[in-house]
N, C-alpha and C positions, 0 to 999 in steps of 0.2 A: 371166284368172282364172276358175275353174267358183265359180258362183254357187250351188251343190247344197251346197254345202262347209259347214260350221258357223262361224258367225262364231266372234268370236274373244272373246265376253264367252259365249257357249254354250259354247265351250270350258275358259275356265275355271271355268265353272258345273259340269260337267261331272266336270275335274278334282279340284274342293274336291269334290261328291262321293262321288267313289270314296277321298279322304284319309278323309273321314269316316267310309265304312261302315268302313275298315280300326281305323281310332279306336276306333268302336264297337263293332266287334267284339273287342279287347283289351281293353277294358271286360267285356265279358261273359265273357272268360275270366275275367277277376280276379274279377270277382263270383263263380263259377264255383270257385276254387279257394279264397274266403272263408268259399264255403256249408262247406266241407272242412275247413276249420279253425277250423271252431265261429264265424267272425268274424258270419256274419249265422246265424238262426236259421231256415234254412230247410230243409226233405228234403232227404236226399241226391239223390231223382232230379232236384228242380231245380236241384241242383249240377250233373248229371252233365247236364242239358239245356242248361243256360248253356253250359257247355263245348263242346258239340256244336254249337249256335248260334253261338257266341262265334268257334268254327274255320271255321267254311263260312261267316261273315261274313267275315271278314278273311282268308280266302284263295278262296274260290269266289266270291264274288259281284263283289268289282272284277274281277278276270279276265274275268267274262261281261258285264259292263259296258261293259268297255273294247273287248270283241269286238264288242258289239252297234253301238256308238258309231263303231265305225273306220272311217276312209276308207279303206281299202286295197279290194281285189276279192276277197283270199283270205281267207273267212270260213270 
């Protein structure tokens, strides 16, 4: 077995994670589309930053996560 590897409690560290940023980042949409519908009382442009935040959370960043993290060769 290659010892270079990540154990197997780093990997599920790892795992929860990238559940999390993805979590998080749905979170920021909703906040995002609350600022919209008068639900919190903030600017529109930090509705429209939540949003933009809220998206390259929960789709860009586990992605490069999971690249950065990989065992594989083809990075």
């Amino acid at each position: 077995m290659d010892d270079r590897g990540p154990t197997e409690a780093q990997s599920r560290q790892r795992f929860m994670l990238i559940n999390f940023m993805r979590i998080a980042g749905v979170v920021m949409i909703l906040a995002g589309v609350a600022v919209f519908n008068d639900a919190l009382p903030l600017p529109d442009w930090a509705g429209i930053l939540l949003l933009v935040l809220g998206m390259v959370e929960t789709f860009v960043t586990p992605t490069l996560l999971a690249r950065i993290w990989s065992t594989n060769e083809k990075r």
